[in-house]
C-alpha positions as CSV (number, residue, x, y, z in Angstrom):
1,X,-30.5,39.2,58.4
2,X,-31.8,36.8,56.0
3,X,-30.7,38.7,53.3
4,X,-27.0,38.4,53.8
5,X,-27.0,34.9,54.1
6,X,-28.7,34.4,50.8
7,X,-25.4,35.1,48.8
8,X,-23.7,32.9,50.9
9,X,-26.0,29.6,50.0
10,X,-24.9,30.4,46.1
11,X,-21.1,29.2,47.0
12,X,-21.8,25.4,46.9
13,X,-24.2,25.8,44.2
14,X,-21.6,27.5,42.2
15,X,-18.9,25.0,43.7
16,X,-20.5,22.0,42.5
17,X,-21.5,23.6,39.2
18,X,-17.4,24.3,38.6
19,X,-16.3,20.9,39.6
20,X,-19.4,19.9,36.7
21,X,-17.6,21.8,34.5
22,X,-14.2,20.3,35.7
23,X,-15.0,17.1,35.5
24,X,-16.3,17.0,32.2
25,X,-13.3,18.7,31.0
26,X,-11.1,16.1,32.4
27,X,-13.2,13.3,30.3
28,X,-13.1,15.2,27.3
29,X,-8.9,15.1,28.0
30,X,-9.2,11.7,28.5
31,X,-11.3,10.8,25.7
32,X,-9.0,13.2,23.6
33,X,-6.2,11.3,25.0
34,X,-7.3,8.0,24.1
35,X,-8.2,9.0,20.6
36,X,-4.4,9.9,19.7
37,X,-3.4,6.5,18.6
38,X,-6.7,7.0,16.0
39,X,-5.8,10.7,15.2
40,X,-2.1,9.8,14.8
41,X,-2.9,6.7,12.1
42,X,-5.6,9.4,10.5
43,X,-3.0,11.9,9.6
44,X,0.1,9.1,9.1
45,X,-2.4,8.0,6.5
46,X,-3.0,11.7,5.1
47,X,0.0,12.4,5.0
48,X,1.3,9.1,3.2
49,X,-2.0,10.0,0.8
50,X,-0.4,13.7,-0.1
51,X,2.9,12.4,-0.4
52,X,1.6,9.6,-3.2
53,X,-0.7,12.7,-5.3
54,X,2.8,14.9,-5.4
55,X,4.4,13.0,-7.2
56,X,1.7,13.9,-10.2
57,X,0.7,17.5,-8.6
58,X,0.2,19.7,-9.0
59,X,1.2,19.2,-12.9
60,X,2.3,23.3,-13.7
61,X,4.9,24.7,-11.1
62,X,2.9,26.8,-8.0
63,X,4.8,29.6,-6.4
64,X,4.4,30.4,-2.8
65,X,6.9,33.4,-1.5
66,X,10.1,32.1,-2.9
67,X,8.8,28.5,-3.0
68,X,8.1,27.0,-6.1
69,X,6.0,23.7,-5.6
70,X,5.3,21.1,-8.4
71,X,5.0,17.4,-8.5
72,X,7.7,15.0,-9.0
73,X,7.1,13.6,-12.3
74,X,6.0,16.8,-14.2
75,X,9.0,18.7,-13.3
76,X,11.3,16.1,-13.5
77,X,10.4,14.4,-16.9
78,X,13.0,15.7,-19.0
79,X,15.6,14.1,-16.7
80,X,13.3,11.1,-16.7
81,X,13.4,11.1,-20.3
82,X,17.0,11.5,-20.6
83,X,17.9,8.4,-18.2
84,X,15.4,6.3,-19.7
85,X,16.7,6.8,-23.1
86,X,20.5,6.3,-21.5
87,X,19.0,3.0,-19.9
88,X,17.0,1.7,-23.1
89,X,20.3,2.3,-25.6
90,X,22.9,1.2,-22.9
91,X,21.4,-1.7,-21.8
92,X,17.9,-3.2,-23.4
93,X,17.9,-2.1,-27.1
94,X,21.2,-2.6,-28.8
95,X,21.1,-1.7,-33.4
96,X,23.4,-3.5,-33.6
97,X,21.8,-6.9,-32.4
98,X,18.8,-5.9,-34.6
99,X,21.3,-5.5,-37.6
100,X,22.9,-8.7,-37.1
101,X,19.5,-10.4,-36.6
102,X,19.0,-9.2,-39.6
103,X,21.7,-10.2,-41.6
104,X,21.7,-13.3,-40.7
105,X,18.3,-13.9,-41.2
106,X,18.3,-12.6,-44.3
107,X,20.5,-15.3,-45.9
108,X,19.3,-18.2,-43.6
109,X,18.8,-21.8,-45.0
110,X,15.2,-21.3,-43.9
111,X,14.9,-18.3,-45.9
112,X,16.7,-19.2,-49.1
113,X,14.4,-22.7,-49.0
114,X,11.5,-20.5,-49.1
115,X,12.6,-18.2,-51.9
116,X,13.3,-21.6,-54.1
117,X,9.7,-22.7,-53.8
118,X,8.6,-19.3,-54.3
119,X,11.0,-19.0,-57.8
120,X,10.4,-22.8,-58.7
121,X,6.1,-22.1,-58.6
122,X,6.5,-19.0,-60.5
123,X,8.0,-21.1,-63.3
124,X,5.9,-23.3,-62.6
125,X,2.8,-21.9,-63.3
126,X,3.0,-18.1,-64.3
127,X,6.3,-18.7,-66.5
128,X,4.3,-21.3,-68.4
129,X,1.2,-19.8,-68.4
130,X,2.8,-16.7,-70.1
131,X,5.1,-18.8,-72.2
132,X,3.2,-22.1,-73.0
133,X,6.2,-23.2,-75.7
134,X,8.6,-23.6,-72.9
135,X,6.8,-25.7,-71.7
136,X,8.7,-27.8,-74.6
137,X,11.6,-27.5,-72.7
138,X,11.4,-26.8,-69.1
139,X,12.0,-30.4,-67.9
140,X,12.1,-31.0,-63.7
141,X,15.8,-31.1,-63.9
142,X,16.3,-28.0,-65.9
143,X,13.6,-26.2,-63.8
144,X,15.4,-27.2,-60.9
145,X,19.3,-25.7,-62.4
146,X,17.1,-22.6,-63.0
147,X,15.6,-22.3,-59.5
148,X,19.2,-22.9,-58.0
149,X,20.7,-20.5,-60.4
150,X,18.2,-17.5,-59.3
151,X,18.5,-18.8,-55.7
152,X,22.4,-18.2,-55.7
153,X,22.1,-14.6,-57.4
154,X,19.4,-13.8,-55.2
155,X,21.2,-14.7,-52.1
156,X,24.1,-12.2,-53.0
157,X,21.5,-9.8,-53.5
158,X,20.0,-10.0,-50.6
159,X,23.4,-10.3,-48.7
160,X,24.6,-7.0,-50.2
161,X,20.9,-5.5,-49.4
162,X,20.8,-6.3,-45.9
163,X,24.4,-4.9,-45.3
164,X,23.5,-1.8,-46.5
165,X,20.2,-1.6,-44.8
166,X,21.8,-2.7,-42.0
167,X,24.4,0.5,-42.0
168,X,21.9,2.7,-43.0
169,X,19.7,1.8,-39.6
170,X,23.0,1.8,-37.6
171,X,24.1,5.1,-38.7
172,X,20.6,6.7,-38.8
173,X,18.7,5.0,-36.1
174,X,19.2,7.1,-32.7
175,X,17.4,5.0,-30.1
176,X,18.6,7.1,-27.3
177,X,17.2,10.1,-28.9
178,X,13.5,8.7,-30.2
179,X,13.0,7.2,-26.4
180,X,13.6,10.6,-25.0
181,X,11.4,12.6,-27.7
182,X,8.6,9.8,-26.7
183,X,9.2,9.7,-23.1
184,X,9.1,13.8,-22.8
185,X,5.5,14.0,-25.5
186,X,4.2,11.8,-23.0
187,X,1.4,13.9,-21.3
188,X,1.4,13.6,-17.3
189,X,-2.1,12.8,-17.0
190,X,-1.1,9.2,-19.4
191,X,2.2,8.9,-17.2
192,X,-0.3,9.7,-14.1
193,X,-3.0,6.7,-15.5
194,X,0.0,4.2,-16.7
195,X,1.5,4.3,-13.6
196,X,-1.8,3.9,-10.9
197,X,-2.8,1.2,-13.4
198,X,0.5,-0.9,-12.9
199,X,1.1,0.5,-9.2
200,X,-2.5,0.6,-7.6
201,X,-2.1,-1.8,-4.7
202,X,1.4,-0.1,-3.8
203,X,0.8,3.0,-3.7
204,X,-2.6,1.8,-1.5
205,X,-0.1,-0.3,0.8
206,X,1.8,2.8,1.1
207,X,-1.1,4.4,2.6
208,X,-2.1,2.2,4.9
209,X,1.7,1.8,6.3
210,X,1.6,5.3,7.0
211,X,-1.7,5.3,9.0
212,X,-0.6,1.7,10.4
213,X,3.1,3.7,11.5
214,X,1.0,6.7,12.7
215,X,-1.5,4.6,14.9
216,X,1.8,2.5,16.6
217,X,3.2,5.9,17.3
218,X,0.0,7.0,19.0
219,X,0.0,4.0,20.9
220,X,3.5,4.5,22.1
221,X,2.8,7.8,22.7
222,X,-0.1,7.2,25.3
223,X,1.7,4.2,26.7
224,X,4.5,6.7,27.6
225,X,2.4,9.4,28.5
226,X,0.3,6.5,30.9
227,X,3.6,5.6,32.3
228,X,5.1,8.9,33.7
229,X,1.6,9.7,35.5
C-alpha cells in the first residue's frame, strides 16, 4: 500500500520545482524587458557607428549575390572630383581675376617706384664701378633723366609681358581639370584621415544621437508595452 502512494508525494515536489522554474523565467522577461531601452540605444549607437565607417568601407567594391557593396566615398570619387572641380572654377577660383591681378600689379605705382630705386642703385654703384669715367658725367639730375627713361621703357615692357602671360595662363590654365586630376589621385585612406581630422566630434555626435534616439525609443517602447498590461 505504501508503495503507491510514494509516486503520488512526487507531484508537489515537482509542482513547486515548475513554478521555480516559472518564476525565474518571468524575472528573466522582466529583466529582459527592462533592458530594452539599454539594448535599443546599444544598437541605435551601432548602427549609427556602421553607417559613419561606410562611408570609407569597405574601399574596393564587395559582391554579395547580385549586391555589390562599397563605401560612399571610394565609389563615388570620380563624381566627387568632377563637382568639386565644377564648384572650384564656377565659383571660388576665377583666371581671370588672377590675370587681372596681375596686370595690374605689374604696372602699379608701387611697383614702378621699386624698379626706379632698383635702376637708379645699379648706376649708382655697379655702373660706376664698371665705368669709373662716367663718373665725370653722371650728375644727380642726369642720373635721375636716365632712371626715368628706363622706368618708362620698362613699364611698356612689363605691360606687354604681363598681357601675354596673362593669355597664355588664361588659355592654358584648366582649373576645372587640375582639381579633378588632384581630387581623383587622392588616395581614400588620406580623404578617410582629412576628413576624421576636420569632422571627429561630428561624426562622434552622430553616434551618440543614434544610441540617445535608440534608448528614447526603448523607453517608449516599455512605457507602451507597461501601459496595455
Amino acid at each position: 500500500m505504501s508503495a503507491c502512494t510514494e509516486p503520488t508525494s512526487l507531484v508537489p515536489l515537482w509542482e513547486s520545482f515548475g513554478s521555480g522554474q516559472l518564476l525565474l523565467a518571468s524575472q528573466q522577461a522582466d529583466l529582459i524587458f527592462y533592458l530594452l531601452p539599454l539594448i535599443a540605444a546599444i544598437i541605435g549607437w551601432l548602427t549609427n557607428f556602421l553607417a559613419v565607417k561606410m562611408l570609407f568601407h569597405p574601399k574596393l567594391p564587395i559582391r554579395i549575390l547580385w549586391i555589390s557593396i562599397q563605401g560612399v566615398f571610394p565609389k563615388r570619387q570620380k563624381q566627387l572630383a568632377a563637382k568639386l572641380g565644377d564648384l572650384v572654377a564656377g565659383e571660388l577660383f576665377s583666371v581671370e581675376e588672377v590675370t587681372g591681378r596681375i596686370k595690374k600689379l605689374s604696372t602699379s605705382e608701387e611697383t614702378m617706384n621699386l624698379v626706379g630705386k632698383r635702376i637708379e642703385k645699379t648706376i649708382r654703384e655697379k655702373l660706376v664701378k664698371s665705368f669709373p669715367m662716367l663718373s665725370m658725367f653722371l650728375s644727380d639730375d642726369m642720373i635721375e633723366k636716365v632712371t626715368s627713361l628706363f622706368k618708362s621703357e620698362l613699364r611698356d615692357f612689363i605691360k606687354e609681358s604681363s598681357d601675354g602671360l596673362a593669355q597664355k595662363l588664361e588659355e592654358e590654365l584648366d582649373v576645372r581639370q587640375m582639381v579633378r586630376e588632384k581630387v581623383e589621385a587622392f588616395s581614400s585612406d588620406k580623404l578617410e584621415q582629412l576628413l576624421f581630422s576636420l569632422m571627429k566630434k561630428e561624426f562622434r555626435f552622430i553616434e551618440l544621437v543614434g544610441a540617445l534616439l535608440g534608448f528614447l525609443i526603448g523607453c517608449i517602447q516599455v512605457a507602451l508595452t507597461t501601459i496595455s498590461l
